[in-house]
PDB file of N, CA, C and O in Angstrom:
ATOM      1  N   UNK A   1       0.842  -1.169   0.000  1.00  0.00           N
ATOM      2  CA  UNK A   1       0.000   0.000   0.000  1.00  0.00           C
ATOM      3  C   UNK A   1       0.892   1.240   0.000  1.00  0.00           C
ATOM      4  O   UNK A   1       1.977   1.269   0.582  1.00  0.00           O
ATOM      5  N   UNK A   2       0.312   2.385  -0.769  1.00  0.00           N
ATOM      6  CA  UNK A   2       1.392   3.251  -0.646  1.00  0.00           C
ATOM      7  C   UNK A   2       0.748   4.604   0.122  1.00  0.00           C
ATOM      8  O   UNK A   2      -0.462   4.811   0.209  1.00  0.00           O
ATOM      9  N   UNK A   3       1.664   5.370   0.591  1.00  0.00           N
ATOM     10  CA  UNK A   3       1.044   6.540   1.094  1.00  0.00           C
ATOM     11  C   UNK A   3       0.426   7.882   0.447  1.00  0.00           C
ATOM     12  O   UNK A   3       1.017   8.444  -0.475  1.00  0.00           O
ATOM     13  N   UNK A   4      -0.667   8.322   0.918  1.00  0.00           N
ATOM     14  CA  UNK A   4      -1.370   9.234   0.515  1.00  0.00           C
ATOM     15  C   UNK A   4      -0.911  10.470   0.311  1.00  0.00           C
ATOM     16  O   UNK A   4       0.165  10.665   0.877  1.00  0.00           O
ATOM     17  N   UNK A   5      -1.431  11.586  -0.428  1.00  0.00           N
ATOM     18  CA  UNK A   5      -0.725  12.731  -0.057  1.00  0.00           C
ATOM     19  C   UNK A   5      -1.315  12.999   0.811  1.00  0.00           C
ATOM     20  O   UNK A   5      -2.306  12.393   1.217  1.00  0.00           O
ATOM     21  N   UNK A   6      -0.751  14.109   1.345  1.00  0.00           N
ATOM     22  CA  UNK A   6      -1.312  15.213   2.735  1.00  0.00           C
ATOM     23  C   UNK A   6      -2.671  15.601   2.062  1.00  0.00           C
ATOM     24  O   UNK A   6      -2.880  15.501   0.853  1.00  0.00           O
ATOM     25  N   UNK A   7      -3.691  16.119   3.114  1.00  0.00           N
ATOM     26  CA  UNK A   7      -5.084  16.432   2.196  1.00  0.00           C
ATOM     27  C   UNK A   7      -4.921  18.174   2.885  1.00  0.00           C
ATOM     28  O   UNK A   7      -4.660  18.514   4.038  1.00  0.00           O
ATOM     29  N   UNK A   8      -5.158  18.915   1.810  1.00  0.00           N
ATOM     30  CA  UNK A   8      -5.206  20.476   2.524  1.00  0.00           C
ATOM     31  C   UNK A   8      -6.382  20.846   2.259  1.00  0.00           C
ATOM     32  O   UNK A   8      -6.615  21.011   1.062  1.00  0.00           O
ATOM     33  N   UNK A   9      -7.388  21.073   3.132  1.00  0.00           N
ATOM     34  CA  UNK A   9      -8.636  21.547   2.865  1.00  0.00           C
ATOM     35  C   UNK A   9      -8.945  22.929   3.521  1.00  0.00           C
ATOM     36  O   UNK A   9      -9.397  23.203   4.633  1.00  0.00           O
ATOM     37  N   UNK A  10      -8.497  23.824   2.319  1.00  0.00           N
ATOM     38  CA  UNK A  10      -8.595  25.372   2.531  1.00  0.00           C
ATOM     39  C   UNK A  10     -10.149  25.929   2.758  1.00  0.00           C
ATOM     40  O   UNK A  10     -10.349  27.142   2.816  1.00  0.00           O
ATOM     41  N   UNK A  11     -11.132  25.060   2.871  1.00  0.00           N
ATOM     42  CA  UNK A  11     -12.088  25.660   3.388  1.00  0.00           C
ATOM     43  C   UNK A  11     -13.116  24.870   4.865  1.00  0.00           C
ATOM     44  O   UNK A  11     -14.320  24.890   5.124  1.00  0.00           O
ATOM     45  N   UNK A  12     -12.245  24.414   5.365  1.00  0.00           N
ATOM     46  CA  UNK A  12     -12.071  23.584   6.366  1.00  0.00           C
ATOM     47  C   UNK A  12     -12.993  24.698   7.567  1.00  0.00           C
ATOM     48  O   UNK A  12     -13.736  24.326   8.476  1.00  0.00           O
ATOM     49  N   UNK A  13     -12.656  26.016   7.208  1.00  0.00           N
ATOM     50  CA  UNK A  13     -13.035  27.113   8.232  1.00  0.00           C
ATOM     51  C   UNK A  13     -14.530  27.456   7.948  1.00  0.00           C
ATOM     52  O   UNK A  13     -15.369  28.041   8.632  1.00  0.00           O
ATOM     53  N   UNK A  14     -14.571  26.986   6.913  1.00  0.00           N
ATOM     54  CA  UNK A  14     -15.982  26.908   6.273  1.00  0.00           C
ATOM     55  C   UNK A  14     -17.211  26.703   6.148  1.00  0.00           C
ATOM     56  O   UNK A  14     -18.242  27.374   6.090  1.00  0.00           O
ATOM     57  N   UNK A  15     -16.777  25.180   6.102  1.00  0.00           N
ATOM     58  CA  UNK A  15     -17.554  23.758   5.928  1.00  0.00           C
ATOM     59  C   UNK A  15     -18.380  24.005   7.161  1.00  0.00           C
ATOM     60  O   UNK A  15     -17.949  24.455   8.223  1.00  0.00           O
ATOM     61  N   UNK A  16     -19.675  23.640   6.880  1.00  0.00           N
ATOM     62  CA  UNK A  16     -21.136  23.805   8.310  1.00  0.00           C
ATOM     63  C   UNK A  16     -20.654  25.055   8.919  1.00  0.00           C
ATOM     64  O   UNK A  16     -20.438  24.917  10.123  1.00  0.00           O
ATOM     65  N   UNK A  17     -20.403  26.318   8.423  1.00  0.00           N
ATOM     66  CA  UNK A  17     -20.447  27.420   9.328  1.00  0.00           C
ATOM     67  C   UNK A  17     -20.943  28.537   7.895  1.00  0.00           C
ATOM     68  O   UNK A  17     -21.187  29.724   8.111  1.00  0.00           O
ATOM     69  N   UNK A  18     -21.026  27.981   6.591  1.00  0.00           N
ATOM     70  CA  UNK A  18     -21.389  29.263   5.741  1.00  0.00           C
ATOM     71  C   UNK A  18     -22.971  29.206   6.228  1.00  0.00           C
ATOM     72  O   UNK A  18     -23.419  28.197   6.772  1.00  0.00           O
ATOM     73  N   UNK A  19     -23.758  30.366   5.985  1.00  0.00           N
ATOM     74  CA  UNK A  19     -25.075  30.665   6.481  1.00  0.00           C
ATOM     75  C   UNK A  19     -25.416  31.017   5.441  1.00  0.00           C
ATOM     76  O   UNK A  19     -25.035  31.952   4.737  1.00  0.00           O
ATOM     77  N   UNK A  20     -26.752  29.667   5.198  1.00  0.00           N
ATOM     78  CA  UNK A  20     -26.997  29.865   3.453  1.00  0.00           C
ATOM     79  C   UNK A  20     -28.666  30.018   3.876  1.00  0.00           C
ATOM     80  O   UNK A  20     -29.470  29.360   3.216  1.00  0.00           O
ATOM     81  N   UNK A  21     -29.060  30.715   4.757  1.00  0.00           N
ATOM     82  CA  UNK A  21     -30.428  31.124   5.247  1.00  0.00           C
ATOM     83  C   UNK A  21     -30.951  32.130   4.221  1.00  0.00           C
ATOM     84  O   UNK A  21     -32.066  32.029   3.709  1.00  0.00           O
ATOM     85  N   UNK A  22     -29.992  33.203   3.925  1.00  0.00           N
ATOM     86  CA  UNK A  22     -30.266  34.303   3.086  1.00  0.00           C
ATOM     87  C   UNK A  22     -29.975  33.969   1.655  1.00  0.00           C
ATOM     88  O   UNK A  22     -30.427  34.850   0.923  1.00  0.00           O
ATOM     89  N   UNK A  23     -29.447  33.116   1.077  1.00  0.00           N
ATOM     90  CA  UNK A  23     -28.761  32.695  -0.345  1.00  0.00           C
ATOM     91  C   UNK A  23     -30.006  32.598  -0.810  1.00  0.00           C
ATOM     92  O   UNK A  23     -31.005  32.010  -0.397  1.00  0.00           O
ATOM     93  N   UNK A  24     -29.732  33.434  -1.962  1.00  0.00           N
ATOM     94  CA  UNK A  24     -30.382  33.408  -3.440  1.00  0.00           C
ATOM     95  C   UNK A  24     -30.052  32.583  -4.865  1.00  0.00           C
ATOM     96  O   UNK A  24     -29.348  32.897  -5.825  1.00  0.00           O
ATOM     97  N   UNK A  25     -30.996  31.202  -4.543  1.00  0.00           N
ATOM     98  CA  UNK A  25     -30.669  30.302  -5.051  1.00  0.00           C
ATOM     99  C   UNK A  25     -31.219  30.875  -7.138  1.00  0.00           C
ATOM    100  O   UNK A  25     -32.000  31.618  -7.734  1.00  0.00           O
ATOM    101  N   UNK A  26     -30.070  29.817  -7.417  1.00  0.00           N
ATOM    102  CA  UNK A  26     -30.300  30.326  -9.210  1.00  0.00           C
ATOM    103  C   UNK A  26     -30.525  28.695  -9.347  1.00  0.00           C
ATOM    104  O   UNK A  26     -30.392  27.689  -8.650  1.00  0.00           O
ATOM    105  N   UNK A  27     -30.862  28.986 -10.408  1.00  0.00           N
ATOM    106  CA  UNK A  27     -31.300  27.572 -11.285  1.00  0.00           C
ATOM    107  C   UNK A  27     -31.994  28.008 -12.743  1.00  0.00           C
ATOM    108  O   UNK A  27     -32.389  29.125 -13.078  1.00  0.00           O
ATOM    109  N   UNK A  28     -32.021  26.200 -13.832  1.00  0.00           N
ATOM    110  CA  UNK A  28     -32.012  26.857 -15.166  1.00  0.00           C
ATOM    111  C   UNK A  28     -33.870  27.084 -14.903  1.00  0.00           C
ATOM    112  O   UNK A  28     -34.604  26.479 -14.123  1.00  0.00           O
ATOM    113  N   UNK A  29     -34.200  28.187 -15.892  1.00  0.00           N
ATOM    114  CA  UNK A  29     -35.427  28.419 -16.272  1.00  0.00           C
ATOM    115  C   UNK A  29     -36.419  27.474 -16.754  1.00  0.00           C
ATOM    116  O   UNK A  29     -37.607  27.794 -16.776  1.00  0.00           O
ATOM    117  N   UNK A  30     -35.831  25.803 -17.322  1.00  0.00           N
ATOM    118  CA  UNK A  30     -36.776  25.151 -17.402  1.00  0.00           C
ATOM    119  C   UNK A  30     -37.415  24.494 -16.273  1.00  0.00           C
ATOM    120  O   UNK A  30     -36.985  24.399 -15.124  1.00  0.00           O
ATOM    121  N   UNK A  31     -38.974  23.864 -16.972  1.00  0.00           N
ATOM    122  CA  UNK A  31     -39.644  23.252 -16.095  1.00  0.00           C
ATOM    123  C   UNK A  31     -38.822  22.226 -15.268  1.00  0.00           C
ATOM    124  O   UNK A  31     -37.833  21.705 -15.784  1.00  0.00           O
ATOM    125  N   UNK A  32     -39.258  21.873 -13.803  1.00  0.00           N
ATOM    126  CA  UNK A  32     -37.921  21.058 -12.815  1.00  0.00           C
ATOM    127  C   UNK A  32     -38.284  19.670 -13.069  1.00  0.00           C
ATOM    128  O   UNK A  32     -39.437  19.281 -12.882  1.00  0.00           O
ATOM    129  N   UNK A  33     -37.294  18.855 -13.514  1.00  0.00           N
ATOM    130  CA  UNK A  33     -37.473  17.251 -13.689  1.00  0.00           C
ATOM    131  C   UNK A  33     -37.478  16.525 -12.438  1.00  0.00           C
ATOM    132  O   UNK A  33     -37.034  16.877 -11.345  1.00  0.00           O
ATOM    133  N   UNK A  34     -38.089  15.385 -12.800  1.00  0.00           N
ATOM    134  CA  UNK A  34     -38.221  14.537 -11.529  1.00  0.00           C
ATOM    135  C   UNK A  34     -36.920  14.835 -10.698  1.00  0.00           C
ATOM    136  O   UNK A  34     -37.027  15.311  -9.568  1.00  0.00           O
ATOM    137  N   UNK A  35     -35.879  14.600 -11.165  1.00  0.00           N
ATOM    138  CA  UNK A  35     -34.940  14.041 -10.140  1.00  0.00           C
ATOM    139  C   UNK A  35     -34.244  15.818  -9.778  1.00  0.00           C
ATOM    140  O   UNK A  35     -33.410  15.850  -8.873  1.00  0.00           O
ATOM    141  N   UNK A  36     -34.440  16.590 -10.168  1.00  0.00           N
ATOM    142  CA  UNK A  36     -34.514  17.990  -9.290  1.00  0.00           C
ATOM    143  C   UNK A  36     -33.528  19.054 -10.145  1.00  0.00           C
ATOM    144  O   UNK A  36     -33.705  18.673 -11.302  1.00  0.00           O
ATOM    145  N   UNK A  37     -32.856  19.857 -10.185  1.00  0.00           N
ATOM    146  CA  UNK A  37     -32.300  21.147 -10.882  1.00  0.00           C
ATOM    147  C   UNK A  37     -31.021  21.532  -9.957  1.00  0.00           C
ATOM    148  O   UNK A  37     -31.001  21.924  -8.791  1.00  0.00           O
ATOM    149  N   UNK A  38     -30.467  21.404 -10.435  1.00  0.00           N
ATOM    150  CA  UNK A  38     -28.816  21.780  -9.759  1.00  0.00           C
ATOM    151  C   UNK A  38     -29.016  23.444  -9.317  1.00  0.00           C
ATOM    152  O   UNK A  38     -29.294  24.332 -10.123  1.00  0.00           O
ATOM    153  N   UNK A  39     -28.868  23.582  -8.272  1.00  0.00           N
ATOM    154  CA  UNK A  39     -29.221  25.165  -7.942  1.00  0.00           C
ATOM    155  C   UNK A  39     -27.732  25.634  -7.668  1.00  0.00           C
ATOM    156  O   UNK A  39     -26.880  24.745  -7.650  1.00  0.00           O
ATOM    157  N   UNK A  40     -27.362  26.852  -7.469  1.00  0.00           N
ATOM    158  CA  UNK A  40     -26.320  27.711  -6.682  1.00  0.00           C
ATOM    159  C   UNK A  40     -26.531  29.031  -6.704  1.00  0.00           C
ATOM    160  O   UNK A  40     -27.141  29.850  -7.391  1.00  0.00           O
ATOM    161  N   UNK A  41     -25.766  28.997  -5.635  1.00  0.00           N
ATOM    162  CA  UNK A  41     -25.665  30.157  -4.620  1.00  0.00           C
ATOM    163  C   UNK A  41     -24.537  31.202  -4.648  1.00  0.00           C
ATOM    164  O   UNK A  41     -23.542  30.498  -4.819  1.00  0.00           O
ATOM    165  N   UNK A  42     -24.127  32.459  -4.580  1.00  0.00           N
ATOM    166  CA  UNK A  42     -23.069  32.952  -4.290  1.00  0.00           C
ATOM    167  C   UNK A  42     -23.265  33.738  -3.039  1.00  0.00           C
ATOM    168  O   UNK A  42     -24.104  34.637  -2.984  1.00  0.00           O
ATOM    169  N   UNK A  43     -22.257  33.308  -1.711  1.00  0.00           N
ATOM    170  CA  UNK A  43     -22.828  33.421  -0.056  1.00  0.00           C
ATOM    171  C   UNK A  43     -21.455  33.663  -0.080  1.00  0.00           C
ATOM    172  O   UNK A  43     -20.577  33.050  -0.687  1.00  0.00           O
ATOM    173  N   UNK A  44     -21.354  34.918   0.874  1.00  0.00           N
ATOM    174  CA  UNK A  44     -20.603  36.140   1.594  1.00  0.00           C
ATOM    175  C   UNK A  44     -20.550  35.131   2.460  1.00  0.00           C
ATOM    176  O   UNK A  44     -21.505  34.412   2.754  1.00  0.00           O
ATOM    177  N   UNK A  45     -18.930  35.011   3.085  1.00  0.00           N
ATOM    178  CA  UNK A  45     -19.145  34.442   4.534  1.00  0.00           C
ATOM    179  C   UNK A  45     -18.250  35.680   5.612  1.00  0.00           C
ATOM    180  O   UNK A  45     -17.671  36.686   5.205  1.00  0.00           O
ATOM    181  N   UNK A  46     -18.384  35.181   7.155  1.00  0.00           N
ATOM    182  CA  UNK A  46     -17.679  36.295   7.519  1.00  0.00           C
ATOM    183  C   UNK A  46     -15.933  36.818   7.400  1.00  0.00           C
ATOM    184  O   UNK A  46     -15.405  37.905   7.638  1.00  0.00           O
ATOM    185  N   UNK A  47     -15.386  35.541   6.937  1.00  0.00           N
ATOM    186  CA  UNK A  47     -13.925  36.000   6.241  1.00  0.00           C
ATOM    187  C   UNK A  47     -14.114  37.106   5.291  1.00  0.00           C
ATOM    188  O   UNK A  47     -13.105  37.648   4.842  1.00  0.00           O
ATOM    189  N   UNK A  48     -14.868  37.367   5.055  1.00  0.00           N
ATOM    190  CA  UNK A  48     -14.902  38.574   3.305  1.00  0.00           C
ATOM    191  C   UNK A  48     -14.817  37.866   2.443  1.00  0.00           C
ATOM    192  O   UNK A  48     -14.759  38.394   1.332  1.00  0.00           O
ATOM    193  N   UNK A  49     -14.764  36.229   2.528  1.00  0.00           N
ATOM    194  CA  UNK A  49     -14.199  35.671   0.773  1.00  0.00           C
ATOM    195  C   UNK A  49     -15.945  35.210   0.411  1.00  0.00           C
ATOM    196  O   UNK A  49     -16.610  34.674   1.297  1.00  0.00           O
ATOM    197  N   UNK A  50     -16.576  35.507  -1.034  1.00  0.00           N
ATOM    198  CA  UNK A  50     -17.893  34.735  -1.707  1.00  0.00           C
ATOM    199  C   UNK A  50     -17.396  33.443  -2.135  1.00  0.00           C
ATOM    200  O   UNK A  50     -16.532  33.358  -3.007  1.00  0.00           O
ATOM    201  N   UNK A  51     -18.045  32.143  -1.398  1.00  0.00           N
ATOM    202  CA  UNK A  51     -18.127  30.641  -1.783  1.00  0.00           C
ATOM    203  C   UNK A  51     -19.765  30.651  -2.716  1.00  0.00           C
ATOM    204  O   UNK A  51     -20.853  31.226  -2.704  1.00  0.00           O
ATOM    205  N   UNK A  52     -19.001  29.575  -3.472  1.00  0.00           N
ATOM    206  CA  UNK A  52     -20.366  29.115  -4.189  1.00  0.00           C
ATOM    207  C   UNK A  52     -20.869  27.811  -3.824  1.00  0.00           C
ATOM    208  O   UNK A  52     -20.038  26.912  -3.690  1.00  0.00           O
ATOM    209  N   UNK A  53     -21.852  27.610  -3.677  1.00  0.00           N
ATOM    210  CA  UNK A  53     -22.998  26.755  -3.009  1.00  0.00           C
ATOM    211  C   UNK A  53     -23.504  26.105  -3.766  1.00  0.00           C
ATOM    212  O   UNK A  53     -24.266  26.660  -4.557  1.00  0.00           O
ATOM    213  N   UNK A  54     -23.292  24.575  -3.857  1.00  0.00           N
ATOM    214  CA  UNK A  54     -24.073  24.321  -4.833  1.00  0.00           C
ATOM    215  C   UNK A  54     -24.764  22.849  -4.163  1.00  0.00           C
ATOM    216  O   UNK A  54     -24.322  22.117  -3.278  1.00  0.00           O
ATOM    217  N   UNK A  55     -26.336  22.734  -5.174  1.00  0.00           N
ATOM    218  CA  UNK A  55     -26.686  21.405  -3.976  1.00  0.00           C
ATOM    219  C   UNK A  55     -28.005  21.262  -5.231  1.00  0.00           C
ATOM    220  O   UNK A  55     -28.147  21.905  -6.270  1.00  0.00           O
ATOM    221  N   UNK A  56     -28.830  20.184  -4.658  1.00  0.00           N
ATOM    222  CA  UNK A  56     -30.006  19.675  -5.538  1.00  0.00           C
ATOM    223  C   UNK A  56     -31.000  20.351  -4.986  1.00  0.00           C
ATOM    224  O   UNK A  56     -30.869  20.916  -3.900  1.00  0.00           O
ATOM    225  N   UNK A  57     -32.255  20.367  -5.778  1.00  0.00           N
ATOM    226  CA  UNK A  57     -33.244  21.407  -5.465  1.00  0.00           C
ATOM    227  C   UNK A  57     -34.619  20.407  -4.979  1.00  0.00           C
ATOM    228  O   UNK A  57     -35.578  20.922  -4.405  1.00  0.00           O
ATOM    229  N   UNK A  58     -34.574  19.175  -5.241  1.00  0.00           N
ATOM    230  CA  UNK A  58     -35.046  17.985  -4.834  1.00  0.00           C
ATOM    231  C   UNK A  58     -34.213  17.582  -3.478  1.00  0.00           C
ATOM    232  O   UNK A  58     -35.068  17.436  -2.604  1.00  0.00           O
ATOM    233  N   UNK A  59     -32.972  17.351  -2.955  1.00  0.00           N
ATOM    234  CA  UNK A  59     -32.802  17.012  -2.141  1.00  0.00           C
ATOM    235  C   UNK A  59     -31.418  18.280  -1.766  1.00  0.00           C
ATOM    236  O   UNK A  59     -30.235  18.408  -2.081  1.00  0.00           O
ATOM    237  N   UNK A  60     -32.512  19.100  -0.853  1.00  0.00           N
ATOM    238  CA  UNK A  60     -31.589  20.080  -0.237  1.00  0.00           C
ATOM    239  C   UNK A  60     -29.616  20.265   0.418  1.00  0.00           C
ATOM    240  O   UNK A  60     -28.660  21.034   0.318  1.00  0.00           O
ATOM    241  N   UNK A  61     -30.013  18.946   1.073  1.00  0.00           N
ATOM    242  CA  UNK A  61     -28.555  18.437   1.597  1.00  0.00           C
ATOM    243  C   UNK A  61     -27.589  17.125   0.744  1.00  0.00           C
ATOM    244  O   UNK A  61     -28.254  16.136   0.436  1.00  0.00           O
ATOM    245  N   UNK A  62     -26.838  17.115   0.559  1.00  0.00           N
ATOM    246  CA  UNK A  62     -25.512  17.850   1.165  1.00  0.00           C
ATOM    247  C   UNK A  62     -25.692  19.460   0.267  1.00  0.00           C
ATOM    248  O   UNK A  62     -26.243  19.353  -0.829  1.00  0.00           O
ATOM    249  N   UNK A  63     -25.337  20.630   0.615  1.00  0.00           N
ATOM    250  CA  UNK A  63     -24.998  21.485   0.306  1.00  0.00           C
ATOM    251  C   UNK A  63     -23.032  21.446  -0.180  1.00  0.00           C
ATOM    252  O   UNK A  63     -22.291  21.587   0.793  1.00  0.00           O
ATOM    253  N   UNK A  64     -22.277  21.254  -1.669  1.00  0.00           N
ATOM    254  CA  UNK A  64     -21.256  21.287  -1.645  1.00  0.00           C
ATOM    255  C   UNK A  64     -20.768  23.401  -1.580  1.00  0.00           C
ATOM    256  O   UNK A  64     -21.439  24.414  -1.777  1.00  0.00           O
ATOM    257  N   UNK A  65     -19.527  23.193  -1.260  1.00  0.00           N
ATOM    258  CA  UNK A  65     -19.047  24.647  -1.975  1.00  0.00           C
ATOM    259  C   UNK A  65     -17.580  24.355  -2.495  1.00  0.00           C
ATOM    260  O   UNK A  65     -16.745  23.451  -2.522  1.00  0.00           O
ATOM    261  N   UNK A  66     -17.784  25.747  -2.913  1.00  0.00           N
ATOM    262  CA  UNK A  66     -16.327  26.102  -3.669  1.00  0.00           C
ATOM    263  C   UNK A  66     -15.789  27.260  -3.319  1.00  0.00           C
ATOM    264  O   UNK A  66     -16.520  28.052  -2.723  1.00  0.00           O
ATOM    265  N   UNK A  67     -14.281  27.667  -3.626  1.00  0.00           N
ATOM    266  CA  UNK A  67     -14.248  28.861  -3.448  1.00  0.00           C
ATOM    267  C   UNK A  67     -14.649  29.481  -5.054  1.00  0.00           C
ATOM    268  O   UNK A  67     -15.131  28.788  -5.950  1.00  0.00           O
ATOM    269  N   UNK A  68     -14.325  30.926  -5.158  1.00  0.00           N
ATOM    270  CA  UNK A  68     -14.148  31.429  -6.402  1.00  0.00           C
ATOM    271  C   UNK A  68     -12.999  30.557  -7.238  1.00  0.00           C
ATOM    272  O   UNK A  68     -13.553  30.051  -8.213  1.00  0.00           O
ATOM    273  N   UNK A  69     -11.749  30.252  -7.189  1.00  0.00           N
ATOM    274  CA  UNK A  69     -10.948  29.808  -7.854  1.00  0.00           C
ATOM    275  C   UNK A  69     -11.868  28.809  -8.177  1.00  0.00           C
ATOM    276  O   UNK A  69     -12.874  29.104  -8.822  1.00  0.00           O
ATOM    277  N   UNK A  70     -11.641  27.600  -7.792  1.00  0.00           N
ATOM    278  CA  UNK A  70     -12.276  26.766  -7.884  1.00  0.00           C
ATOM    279  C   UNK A  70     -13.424  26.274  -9.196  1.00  0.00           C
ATOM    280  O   UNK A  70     -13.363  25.396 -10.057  1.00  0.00           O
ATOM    281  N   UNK A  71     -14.403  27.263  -8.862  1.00  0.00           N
ATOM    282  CA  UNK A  71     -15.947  27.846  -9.689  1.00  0.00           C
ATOM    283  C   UNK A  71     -15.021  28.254 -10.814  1.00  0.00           C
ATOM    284  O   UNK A  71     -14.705  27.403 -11.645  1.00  0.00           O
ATOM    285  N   UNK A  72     -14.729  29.042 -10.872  1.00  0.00           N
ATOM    286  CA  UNK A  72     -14.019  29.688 -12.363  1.00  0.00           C
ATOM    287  C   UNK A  72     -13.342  28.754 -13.042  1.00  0.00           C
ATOM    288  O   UNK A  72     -13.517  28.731 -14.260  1.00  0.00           O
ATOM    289  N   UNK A  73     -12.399  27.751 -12.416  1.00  0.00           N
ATOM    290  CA  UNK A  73     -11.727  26.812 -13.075  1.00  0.00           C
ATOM    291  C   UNK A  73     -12.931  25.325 -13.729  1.00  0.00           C
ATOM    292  O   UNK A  73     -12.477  24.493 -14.516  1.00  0.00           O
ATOM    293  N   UNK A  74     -14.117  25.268 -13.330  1.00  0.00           N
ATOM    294  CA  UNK A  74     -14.717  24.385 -12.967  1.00  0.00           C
ATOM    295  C   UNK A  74     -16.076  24.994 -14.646  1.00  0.00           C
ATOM    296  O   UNK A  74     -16.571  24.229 -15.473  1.00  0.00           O
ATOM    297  N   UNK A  75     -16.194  25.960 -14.592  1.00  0.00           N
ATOM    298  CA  UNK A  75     -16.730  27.029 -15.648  1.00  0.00           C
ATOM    299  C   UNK A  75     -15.896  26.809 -16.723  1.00  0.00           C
ATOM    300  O   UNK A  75     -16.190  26.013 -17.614  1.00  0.00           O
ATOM    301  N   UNK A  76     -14.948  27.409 -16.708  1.00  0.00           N
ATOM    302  CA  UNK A  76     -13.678  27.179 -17.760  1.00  0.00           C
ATOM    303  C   UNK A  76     -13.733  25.495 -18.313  1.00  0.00           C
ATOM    304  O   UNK A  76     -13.701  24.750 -19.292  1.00  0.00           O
ATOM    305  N   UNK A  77     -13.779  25.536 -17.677  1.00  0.00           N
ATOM    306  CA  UNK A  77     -13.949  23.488 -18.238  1.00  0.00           C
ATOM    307  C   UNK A  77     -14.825  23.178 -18.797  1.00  0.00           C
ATOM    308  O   UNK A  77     -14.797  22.464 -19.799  1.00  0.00           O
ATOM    309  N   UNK A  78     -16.054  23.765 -18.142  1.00  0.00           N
ATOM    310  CA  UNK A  78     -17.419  23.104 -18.662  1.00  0.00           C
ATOM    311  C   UNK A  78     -17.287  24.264 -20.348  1.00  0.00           C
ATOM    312  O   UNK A  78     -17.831  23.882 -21.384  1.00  0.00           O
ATOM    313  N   UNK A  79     -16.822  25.061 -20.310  1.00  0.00           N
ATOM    314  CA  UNK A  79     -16.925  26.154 -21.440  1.00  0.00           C
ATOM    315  C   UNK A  79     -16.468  25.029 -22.717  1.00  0.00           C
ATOM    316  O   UNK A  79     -17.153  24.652 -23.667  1.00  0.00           O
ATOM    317  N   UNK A  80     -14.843  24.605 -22.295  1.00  0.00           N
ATOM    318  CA  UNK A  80     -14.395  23.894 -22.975  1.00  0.00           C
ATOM    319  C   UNK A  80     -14.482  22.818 -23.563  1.00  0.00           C
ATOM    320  O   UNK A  80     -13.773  22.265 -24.403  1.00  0.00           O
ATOM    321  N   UNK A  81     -15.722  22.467 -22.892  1.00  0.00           N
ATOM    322  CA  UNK A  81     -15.651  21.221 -23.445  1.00  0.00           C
ATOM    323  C   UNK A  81     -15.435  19.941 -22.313  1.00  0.00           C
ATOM    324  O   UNK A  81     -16.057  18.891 -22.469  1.00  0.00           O
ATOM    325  N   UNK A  82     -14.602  20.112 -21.292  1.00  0.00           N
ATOM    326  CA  UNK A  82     -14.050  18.996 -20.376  1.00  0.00           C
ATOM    327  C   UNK A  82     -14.798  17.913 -19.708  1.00  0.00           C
ATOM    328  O   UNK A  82     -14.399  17.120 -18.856  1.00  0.00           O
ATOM    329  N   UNK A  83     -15.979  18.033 -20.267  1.00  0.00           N
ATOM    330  CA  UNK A  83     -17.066  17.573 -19.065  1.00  0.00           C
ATOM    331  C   UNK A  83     -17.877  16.560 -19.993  1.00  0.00           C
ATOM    332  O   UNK A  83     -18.488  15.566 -19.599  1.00  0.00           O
ATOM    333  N   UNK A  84     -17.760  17.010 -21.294  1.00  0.00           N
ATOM    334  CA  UNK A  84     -18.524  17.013 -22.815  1.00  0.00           C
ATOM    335  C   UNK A  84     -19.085  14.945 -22.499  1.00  0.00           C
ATOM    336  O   UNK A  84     -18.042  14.358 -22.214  1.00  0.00           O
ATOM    337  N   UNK A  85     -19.577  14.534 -22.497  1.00  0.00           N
ATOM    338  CA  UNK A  85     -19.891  13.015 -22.670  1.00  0.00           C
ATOM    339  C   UNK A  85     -19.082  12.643 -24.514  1.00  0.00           C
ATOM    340  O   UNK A  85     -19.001  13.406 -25.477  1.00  0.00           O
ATOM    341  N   UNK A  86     -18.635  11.248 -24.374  1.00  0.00           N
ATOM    342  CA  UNK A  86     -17.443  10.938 -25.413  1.00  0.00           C
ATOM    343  C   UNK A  86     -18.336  10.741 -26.820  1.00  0.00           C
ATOM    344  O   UNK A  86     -17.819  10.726 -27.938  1.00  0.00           O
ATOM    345  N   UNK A  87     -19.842  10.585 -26.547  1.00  0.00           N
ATOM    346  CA  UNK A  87     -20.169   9.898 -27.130  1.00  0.00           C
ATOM    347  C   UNK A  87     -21.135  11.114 -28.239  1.00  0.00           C
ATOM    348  O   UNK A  87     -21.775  10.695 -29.203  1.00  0.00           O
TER     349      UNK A  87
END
């Protein structure tokens, strides 16, 4: 077995303390399918940094986030193509 890397989880300060009571959830304009609409959020926390929130609109929890880097790199991808199904 070999060893893992170190795990750095820069939003560790984060995680169950962003307050997504006030978040203004987005989602696409079509009608919502059974299995629910990918929503997100952009939530101020009290560091000053905006995480994005993202979670199902059918099943509220888990709530994931991101930071900005993150989201932008994650955008950039989907722009590109990276995500694209092969088929």
């Amino acid at each position: 077995m070999t060893d893992s890397a170190p795990i750095y989880d820069d939003k560790a300060h984060v995680r169950g303390n962003l307050d997504l009571r006030g978040a203004q959830w987005k989602r696409p304009p079509e009608p919502e399918p059974e299995d629910g609409h990918v929503e997100i959020a952009f939530v101020e926390h009290t560091d000053g940094a905006t995480y994005v929130a993202m979670r199902n609109s059918k099943q509220l929890e888990p709530v994931l986030v991101f930071t900005m880097a993150e989201w932008d790199a994650f955008v950039l991808g989907a722009k590109d193509g990276e995500f694209d199904e092969p088929w």
